[in-house]
C-alpha positions in Angstrom: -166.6 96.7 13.9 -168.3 95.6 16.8 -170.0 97.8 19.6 -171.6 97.3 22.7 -174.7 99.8 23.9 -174.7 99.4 27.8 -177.4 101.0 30.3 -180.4 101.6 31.7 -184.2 102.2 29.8 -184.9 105.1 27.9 -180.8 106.4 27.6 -181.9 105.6 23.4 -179.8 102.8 23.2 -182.1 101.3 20.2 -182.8 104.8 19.2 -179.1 105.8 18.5 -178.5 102.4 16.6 -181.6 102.6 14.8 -180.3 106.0 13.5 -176.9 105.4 12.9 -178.2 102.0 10.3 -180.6 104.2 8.9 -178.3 107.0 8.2 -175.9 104.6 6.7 -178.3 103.1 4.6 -179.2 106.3 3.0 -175.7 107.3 2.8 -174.5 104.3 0.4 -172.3 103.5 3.6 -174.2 99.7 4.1 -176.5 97.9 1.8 -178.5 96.4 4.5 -179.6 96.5 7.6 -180.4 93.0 10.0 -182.7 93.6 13.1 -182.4 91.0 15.7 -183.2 90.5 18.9 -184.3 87.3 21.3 -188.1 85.8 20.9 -188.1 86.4 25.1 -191.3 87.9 27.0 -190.7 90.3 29.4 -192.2 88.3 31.9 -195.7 87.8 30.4 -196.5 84.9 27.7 -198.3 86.0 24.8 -199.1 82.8 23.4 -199.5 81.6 20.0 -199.8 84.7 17.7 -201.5 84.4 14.3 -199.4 85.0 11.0 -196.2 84.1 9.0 -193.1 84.0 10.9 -192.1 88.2 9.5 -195.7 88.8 11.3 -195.0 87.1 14.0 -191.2 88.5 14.9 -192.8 92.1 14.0 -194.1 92.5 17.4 -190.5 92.4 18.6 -189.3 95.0 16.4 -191.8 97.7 16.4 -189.5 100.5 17.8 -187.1 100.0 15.4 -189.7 100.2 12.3 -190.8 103.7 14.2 -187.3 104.6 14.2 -186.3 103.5 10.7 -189.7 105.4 9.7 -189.0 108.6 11.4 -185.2 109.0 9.9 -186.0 107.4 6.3 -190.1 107.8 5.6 -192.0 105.0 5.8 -192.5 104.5 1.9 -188.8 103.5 1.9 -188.8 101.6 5.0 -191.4 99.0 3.4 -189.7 99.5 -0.1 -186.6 97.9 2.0 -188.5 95.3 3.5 -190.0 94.1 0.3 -186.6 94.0 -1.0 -184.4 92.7 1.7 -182.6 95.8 2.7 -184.0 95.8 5.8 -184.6 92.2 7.4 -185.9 90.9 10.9 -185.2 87.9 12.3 -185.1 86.2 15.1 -181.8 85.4 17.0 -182.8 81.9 16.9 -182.4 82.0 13.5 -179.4 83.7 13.0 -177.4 80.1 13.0 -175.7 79.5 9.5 -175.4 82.9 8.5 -172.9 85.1 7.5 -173.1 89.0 8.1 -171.7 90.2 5.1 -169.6 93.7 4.1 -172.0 96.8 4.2 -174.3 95.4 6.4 -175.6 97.2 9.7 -176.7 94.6 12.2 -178.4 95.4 15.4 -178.7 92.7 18.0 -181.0 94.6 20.6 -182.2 93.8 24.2 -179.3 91.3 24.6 -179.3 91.3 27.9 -181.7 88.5 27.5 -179.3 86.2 25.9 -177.6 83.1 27.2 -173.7 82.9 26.7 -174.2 80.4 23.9 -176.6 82.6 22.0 -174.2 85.7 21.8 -171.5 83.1 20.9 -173.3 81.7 18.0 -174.2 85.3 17.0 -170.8 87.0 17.4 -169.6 84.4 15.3 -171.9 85.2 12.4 -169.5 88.6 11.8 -168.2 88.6 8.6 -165.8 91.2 7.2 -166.2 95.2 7.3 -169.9 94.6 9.2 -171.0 96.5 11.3 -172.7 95.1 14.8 -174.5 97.0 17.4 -175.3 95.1 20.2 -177.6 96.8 23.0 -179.2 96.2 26.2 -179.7 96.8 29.9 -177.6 94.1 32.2 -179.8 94.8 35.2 -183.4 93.8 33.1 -182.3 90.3 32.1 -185.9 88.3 31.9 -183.6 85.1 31.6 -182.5 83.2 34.4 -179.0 81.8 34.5 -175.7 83.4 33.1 -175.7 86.5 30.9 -174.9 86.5 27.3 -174.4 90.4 27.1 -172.6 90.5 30.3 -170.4 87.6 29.3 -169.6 89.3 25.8 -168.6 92.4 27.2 -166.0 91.0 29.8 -164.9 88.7 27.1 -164.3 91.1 24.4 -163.1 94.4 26.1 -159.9 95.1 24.8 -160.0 93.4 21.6 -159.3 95.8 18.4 -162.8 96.5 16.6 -164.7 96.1 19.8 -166.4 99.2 21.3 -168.5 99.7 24.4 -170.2 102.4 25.5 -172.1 103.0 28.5 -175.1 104.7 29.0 -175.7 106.2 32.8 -178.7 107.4 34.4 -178.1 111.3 33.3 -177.9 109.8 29.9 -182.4 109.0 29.9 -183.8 110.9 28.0 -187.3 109.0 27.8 -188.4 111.0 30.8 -187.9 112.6 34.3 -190.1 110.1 35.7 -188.2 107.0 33.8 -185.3 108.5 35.4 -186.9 108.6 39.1 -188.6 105.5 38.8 -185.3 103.4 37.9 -183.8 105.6 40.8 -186.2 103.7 43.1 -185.7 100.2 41.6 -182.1 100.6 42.2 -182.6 101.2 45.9 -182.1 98.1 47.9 -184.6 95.8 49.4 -184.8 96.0 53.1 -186.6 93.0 53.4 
């Protein structure tokens, strides 16, 4: 099953996957859960950052580890990540790989993937997975053609493949998330 998780900041895209891996996990439902997102800057270069590849990809995955934490404790969170039942990677290392059965992938802030990216990683699906794939169309920090906006006109209508969009009256981050993306969506005049 795959399903998209369209719209704008703080609707809880990541939040509502986040939750519904976790709750799986506990459940028995899925054995593991894959975090994944592109290595891409929103607009500011960090540089070289010190560490083992997990350290350095952890900056990337922060709000998920808060989620995961918040619905499962944190004691189990790391007792999955020292066991493999909870993994981060990545997209650019996703090639090779197969998503197995009762695993809960979540490809998040996909909007800043190129067609051939969400290709390679659509194809790593294997049977009875389940793939969450989020982001906001309009906050791309890629230039060119978009791999999440691709996908979705792609895929629509094929059987397993879900979208749902998130509006405006769907933020829930804050009144003044909602009023500032208000502004940004009013057109330039100049």
């Amino acid at each position: 099953m795959l399903t998209f998780g369209i719209g704008p900041a703080g609707t809880g895209k990541s939040y509502c996957a986040g939750a519904l891996a976790a709750e799986a996990l506990e459940s028995g439902r899925i054995e593991r859960i894959i975090l994944t997102r592109p290595a891409v800057e929103s607009g500011e270069n960090l540089g070289f950052l010190p560490g083992d590849l997990d350290q350095k990809f952890s900056v990337y995955i922060d709000a998920f580890r808060d989620i995961l934490n918040e619905r499962l404790g944190a004691g189990t969170v790391d007792y999955c990540l020292r066991h493999g039942r909870i993994v981060a990677a990545p997209l650019a290392f996703m090639r090779g790989k197969t998503f197995n059965s009762k695993t809960f992938v979540i490809l998040d802030e996909a909007q800043n993937t190129t067609p051939a990216q969400m290709k390679m990683f659509l194809t790593r699906i294997g049977e009875d997975c389940k793939v969450v794939i989020n982001g906001d169309i309009l906050q791309s920090d890629i230039r060119g053609p978009n791999g999440l906006a691709d996908a979705v006109e792609r895929l629509k209508g094929l059987p397993n493949v879900y979208l749902h969009e998130f509006e405006r009256e769907d933020i829930v981050r804050s009144g003044l998330v909602r009023d500032i993306i208000d502004r940004y969506e009013i057109p330039d005049e100049n």
